[in-house]
N, CA, C and O of each residue as an XYZ file, in Angstrom:
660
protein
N      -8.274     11.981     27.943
C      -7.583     11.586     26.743
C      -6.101     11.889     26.914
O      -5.588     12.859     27.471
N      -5.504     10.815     26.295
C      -3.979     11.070     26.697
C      -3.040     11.261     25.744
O      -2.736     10.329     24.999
N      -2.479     12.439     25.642
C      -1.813     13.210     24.568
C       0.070     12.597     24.265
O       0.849     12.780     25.200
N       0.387     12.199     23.501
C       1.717     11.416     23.397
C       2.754     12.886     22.472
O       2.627     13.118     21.270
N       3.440     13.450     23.154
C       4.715     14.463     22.598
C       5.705     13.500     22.155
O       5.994     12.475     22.772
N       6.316     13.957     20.832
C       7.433     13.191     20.452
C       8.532     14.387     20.384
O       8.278     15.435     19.791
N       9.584     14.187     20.935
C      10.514     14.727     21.040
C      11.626     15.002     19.761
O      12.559     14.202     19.833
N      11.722     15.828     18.762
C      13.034     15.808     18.108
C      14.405     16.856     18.575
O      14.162     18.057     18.694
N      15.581     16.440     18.784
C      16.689     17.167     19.456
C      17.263     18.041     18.025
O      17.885     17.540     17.088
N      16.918     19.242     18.153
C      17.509     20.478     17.698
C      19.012     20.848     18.482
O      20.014     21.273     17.908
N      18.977     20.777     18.848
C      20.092     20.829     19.963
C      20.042     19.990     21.418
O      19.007     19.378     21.684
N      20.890     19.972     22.124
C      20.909     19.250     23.234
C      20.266     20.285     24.280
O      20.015     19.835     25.398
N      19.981     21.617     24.015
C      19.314     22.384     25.059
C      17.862     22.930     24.859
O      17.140     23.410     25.733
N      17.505     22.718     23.187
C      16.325     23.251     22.807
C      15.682     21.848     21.988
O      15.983     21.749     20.799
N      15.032     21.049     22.441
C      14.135     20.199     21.780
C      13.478     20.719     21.023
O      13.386     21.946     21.047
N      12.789     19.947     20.081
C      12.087     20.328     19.191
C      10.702     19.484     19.338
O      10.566     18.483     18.633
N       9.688     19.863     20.226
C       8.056     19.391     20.645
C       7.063     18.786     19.095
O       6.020     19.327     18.729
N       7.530     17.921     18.592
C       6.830     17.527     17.754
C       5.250     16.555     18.399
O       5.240     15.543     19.100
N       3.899     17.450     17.753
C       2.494     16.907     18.727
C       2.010     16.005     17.486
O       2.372     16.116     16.314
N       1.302     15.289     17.914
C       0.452     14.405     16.797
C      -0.170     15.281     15.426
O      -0.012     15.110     14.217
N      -0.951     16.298     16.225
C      -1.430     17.719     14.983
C      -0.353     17.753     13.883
O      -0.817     17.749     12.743
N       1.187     17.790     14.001
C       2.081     18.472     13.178
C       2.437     16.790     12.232
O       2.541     16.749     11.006
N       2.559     15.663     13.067
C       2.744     14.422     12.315
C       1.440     14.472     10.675
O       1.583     14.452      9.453
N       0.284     14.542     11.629
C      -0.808     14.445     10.700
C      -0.902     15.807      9.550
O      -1.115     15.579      8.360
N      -0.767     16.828      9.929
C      -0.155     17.615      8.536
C       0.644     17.296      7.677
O       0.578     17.376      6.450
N       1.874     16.706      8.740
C       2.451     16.239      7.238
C       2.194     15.461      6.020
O       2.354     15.595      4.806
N       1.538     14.232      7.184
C       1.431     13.190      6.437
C       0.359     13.497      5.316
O       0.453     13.101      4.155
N      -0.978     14.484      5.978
C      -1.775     14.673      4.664
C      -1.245     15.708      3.488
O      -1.684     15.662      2.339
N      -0.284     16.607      3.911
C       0.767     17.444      2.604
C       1.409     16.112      1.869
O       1.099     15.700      0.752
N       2.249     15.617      2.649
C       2.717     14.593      1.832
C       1.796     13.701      0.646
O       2.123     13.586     -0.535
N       0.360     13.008      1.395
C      -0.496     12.372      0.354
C      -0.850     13.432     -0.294
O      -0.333     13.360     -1.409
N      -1.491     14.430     -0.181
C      -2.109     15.570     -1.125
C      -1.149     15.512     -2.330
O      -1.882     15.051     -3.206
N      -0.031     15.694     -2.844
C       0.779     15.753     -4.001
C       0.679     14.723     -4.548
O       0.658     14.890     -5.767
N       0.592     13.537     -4.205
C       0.951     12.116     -4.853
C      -0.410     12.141     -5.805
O      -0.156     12.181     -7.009
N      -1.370     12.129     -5.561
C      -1.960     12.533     -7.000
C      -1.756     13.370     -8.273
O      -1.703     12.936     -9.424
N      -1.658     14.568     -7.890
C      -0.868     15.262     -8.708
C       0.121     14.517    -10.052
O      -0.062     14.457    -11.268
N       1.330     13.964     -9.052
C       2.536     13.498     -9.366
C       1.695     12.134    -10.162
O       2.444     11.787    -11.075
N       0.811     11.509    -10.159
C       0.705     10.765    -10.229
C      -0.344     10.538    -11.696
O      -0.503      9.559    -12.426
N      -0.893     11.820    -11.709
C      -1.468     11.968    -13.235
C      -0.674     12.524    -13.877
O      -1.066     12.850    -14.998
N       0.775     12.893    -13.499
C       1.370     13.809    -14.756
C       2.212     12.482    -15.143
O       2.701     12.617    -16.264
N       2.486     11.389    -14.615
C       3.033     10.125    -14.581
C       2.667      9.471    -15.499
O       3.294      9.267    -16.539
N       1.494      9.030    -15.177
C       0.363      7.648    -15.540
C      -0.550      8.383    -16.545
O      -0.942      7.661    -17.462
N      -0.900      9.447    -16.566
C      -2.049      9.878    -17.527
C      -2.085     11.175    -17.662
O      -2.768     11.933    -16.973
N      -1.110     11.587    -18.852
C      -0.600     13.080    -18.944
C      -1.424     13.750    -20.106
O      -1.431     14.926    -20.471
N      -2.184     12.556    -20.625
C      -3.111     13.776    -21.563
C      -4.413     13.701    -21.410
O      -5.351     14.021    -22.141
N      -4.327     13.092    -20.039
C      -5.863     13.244    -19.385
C      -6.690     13.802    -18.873
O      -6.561     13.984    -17.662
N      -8.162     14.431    -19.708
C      -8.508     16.014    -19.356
C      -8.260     15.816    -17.826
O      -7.046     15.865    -17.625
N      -8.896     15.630    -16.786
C      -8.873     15.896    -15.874
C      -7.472     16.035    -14.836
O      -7.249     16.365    -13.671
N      -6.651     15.540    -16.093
C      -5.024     16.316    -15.853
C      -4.690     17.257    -16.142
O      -3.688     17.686    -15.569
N      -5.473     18.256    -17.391
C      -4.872     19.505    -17.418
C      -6.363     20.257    -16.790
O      -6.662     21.336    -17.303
N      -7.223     19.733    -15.767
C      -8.490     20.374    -15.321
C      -7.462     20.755    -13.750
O      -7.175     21.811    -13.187
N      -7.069     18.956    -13.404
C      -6.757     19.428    -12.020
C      -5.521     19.743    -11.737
O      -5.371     19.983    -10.539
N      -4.096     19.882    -12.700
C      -3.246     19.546    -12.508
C      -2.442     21.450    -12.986
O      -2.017     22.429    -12.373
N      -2.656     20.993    -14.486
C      -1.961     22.205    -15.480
C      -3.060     23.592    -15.507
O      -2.926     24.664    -16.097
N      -4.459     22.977    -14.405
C      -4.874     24.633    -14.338
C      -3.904     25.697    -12.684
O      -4.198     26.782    -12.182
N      -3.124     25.014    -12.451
C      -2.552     25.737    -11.101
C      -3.262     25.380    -10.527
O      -3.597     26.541    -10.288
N      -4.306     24.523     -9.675
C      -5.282     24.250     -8.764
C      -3.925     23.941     -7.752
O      -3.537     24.689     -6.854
N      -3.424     22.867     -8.080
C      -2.252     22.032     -6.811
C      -1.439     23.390     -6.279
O      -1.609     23.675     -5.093
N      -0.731     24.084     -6.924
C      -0.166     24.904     -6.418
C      -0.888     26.380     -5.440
O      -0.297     27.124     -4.658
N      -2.215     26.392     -5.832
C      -2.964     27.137     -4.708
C      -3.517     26.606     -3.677
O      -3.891     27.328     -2.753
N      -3.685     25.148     -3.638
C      -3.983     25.022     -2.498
C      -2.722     24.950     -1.659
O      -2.571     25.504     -0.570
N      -1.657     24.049     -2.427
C      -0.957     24.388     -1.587
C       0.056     25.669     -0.659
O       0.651     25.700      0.418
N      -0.194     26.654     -1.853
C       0.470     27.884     -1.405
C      -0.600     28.373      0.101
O      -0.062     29.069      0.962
N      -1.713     28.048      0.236
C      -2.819     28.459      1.238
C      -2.489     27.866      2.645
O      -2.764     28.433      3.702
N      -1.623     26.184      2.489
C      -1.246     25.395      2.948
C      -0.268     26.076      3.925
O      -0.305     26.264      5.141
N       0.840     26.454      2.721
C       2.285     27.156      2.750
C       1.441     28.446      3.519
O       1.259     28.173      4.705
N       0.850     29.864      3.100
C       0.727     30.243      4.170
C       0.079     30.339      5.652
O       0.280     31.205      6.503
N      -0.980     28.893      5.729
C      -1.034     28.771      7.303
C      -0.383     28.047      8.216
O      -0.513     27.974      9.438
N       0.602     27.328      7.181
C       2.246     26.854      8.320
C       3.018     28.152      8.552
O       3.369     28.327      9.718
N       3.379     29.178      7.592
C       3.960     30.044      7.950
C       3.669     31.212      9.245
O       4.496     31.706     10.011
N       1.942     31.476      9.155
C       1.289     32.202      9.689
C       1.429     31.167     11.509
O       1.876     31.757     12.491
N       1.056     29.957     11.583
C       1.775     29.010     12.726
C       3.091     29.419     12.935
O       3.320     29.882     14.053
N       4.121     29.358     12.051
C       5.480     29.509     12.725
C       5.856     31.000     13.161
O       6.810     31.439     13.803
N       4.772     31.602     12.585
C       4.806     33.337     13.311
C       4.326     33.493     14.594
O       4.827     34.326     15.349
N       3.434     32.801     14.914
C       2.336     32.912     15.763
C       2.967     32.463     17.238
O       2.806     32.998     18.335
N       3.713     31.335     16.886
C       4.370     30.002     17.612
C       5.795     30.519     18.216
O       6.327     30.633     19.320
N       6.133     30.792     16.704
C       7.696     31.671     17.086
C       8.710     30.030     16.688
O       8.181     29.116     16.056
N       9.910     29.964     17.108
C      10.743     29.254     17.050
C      11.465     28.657     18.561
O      11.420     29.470     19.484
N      11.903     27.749     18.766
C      12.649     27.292     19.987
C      13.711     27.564     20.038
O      14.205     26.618     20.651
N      14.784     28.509     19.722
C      15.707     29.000     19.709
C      16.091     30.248     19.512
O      15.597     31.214     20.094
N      16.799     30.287     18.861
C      17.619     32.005     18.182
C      16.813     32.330     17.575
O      16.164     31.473     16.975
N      16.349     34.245     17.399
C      15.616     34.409     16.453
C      16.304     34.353     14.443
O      17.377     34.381     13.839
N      14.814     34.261     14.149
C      15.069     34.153     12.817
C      15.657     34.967     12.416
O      15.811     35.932     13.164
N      16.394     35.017     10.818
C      17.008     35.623     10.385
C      17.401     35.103      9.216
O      17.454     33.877      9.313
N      17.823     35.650      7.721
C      18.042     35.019      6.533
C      19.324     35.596      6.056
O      19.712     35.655      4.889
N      19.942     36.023      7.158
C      21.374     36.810      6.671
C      22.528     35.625      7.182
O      23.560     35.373      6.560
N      22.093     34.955      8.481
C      23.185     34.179      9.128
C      22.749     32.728      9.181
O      21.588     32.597      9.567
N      23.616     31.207      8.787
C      22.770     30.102      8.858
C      22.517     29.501     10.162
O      22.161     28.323     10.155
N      22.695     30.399     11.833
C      21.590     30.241     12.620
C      20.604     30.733     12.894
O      19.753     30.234     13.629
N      20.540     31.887     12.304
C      19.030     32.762     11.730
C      18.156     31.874     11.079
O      16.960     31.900     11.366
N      18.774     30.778      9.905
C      18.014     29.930      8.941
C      17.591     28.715      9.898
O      16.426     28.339     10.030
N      18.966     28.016     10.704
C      18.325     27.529     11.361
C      17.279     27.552     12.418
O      16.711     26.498     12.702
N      16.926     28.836     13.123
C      15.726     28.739     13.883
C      15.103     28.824     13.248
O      14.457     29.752     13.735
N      14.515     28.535     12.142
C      13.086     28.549     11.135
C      13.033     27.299     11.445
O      11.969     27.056     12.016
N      13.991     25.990     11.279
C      12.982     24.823     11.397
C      13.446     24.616     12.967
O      14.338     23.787     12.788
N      13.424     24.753     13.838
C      13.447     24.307     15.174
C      11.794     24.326     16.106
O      11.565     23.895     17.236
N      10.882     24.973     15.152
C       9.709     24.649     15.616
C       8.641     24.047     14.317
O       8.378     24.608     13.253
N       8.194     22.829     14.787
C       7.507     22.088     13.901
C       6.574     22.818     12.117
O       6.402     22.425     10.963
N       6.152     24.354     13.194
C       5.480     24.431     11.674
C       6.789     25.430     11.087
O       6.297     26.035     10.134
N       7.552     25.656     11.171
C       8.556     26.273     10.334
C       9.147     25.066      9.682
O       9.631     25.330      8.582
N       9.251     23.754     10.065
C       9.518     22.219      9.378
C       8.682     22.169      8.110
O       9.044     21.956      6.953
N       7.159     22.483      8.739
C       6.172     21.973      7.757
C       6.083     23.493      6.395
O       5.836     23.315      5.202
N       6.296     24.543      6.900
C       6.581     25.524      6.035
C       7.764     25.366      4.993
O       7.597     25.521      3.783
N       8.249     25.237      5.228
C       9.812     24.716      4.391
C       9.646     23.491      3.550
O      10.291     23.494      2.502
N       8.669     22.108      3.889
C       8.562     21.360      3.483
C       7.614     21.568      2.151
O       7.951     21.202      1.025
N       6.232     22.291      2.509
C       5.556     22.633      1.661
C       5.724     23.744      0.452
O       4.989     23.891     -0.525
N       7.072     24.585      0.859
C       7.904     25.383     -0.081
C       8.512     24.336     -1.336
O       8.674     24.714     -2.496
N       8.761     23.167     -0.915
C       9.830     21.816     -1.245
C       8.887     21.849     -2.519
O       9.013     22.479     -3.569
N       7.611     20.710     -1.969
C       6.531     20.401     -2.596
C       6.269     21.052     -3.447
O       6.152     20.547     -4.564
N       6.079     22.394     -3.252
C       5.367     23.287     -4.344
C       5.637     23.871     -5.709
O       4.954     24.103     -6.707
N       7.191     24.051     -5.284
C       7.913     24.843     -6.083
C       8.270     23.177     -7.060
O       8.436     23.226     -8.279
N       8.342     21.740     -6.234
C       9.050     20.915     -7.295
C       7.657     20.291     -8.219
O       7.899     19.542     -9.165
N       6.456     20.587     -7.938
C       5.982     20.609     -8.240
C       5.233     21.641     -9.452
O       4.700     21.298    -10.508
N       5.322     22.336     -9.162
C       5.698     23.407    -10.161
C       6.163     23.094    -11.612
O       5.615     23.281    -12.698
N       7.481     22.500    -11.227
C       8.570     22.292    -12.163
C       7.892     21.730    -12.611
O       7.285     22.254    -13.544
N       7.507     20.067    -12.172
C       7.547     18.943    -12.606
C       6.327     19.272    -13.723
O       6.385     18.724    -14.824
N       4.827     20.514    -13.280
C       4.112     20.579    -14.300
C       4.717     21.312    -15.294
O       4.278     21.197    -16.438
N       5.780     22.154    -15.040
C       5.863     22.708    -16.369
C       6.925     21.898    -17.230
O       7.094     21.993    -18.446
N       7.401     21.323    -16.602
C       8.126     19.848    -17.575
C       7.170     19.065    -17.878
O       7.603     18.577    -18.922
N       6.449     18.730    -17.749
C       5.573     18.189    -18.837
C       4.743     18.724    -19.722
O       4.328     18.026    -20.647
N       4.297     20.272    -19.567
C       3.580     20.832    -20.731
C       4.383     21.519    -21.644
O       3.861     21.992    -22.654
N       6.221     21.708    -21.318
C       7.281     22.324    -22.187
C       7.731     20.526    -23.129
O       8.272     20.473    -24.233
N       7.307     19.279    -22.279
C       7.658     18.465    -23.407
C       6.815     17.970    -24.230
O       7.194     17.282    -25.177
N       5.595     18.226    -24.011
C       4.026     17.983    -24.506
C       4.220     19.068    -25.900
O       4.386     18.483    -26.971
N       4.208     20.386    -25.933
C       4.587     21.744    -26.597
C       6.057     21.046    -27.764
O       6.115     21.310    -28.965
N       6.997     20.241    -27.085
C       7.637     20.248    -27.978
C       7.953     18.543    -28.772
O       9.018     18.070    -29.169
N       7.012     18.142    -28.774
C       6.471     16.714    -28.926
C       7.729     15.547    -28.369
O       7.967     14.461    -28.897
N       8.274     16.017    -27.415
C       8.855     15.138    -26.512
C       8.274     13.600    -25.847
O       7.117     13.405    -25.473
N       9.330     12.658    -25.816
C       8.380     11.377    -25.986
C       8.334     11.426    -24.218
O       9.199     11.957    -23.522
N       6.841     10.585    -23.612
C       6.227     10.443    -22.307
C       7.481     10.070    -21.939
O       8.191     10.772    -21.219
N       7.796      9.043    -22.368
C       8.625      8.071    -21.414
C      10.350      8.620    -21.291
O      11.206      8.139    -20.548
N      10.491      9.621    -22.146
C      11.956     10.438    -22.008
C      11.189     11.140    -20.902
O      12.006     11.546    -20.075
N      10.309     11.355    -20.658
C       9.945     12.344    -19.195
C       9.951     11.752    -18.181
O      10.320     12.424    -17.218
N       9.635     10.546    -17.949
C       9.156      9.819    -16.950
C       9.858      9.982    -15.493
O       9.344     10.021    -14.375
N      11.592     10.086    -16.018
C      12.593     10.074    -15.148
C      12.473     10.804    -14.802
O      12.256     11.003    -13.607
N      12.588     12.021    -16.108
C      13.235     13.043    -15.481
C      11.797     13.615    -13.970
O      12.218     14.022    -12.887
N      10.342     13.519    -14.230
C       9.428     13.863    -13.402
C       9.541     13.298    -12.155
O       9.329     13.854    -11.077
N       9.920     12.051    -12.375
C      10.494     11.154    -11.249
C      11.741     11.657    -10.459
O      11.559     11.868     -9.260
N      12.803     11.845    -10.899
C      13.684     12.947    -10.274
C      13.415     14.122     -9.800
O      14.048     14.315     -8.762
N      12.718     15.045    -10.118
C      11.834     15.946     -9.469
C      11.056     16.118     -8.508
O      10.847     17.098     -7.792
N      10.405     14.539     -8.547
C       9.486     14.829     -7.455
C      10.630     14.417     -6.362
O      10.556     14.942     -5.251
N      11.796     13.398     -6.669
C      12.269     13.460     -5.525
C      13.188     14.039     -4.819
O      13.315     14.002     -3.595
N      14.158     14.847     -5.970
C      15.446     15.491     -5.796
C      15.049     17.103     -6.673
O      15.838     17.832     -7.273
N      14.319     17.191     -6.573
C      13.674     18.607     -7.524
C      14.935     18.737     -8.177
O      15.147     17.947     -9.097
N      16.041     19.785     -7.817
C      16.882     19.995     -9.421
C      17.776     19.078    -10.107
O      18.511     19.286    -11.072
N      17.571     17.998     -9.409
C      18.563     16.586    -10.249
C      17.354     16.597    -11.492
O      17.560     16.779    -12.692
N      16.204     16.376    -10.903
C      15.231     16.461    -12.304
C      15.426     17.432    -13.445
O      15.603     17.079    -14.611
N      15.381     18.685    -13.021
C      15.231     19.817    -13.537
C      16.487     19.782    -14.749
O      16.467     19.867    -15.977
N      17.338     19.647    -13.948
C      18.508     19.571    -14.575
C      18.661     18.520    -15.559
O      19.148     18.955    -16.604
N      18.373     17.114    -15.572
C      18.095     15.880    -16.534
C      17.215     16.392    -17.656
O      17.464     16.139    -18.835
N      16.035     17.221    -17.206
C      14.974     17.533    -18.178
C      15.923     18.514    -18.889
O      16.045     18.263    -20.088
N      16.550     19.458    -18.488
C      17.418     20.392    -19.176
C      18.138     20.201    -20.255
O      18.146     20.885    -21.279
N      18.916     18.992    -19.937
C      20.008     18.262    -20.823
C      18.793     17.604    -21.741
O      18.839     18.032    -22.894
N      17.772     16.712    -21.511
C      16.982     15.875    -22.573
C      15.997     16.717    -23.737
O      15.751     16.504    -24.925
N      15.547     17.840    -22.697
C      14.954     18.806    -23.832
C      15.551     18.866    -24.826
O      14.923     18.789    -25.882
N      16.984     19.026    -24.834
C      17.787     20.034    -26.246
C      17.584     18.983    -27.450
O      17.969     19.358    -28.558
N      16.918     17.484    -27.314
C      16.689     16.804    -28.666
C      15.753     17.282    -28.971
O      15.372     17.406    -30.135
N      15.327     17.559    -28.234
C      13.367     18.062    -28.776
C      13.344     19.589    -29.283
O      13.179     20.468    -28.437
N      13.465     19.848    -30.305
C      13.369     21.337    -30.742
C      12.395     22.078    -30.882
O      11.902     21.498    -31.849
N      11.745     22.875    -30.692
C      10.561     23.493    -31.158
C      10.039     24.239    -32.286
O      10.412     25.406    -32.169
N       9.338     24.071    -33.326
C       9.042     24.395    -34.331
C       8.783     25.646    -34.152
O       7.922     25.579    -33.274
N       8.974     27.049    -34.440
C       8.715     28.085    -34.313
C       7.225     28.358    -35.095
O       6.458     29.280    -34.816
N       7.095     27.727    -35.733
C       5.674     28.139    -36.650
C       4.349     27.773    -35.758
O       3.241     28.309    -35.767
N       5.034     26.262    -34.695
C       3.515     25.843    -34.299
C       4.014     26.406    -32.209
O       3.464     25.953    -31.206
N       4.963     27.275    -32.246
C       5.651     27.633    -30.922
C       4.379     28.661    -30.267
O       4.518     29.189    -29.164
């Protein structure tokens, strides 16, 4: 069987060995959310939206996700300088080996995901209309705090009744 390496250039002296294994993680992290994203979208008061969505299910699997890319990029190490979070080539050898890519990516995912559920059960709570959300969830999933930030500014019409808070 014949194994195909794809090459990404981290530098001109340290490639970055991207294997089919690390393509196909992504790609199934990547589909894994789009459901998610996709009932808080299309069908936000649908039990099996606050069964699979607003019980934290998405965010544990993916945190499990998040730590066996991390536990890979320990294991694996990096193609360059060692890590470090004090200097930004310390930051950069985190992604110079594929699962420190896919660790970082699934940090992305999780956390904008996150958001995006609790923007919809803070505009649900404050009878905020679907479709003033739509964007802003839509911005989130793709630019996480351009969303965050839109939802920020659109909340302040929506007030919350303290009696039913």
């Amino acid at each position: 069987m014949s194994r195909t390496l794809h090459f990404c250039a981290i530098t001109k002296d340290t490639p970055m060995i991207v294997e089919p294994i690390h393509q196909t993680l992504l790609n199934l992290i990547n589909l894994s959310v789009m459901p998610a994203w996709a009932l808080l979208i299309f069908a936000p008061r649908w039990t099996w939206t606050d069964r699979l969505i607003h019980s934290g299910l998405y965010p544990v699997i993916l945190g499990l996700a998040y730590i066996g890319f991390m536990a890979g990029a320990l294991l694996w190490g990096t193609n360059s300088e060692p890590v470090s979070f004090s200097t930004v080539e310390g930051i950069a050898a985190i992604f110079t080996h594929p699962f420190g890519v896919l660790t970082a990516w699934v940090h992305y995912l999780v956390f904008d995901l996150f958001v995006g559920m609790w923007e919809a059960r803070d505009a649900r709570r404050r009878g905020m209309s679907h479709w003033a959300l739509v964007p802003c969830l839509l911005l989130t999933f793709m630019a996480g705090p351009v969303g965050l930030l839109l939802y920020f500014v659109l909340r302040r019409k929506w007030s919350i009744n303290p009696e039913t808070a």
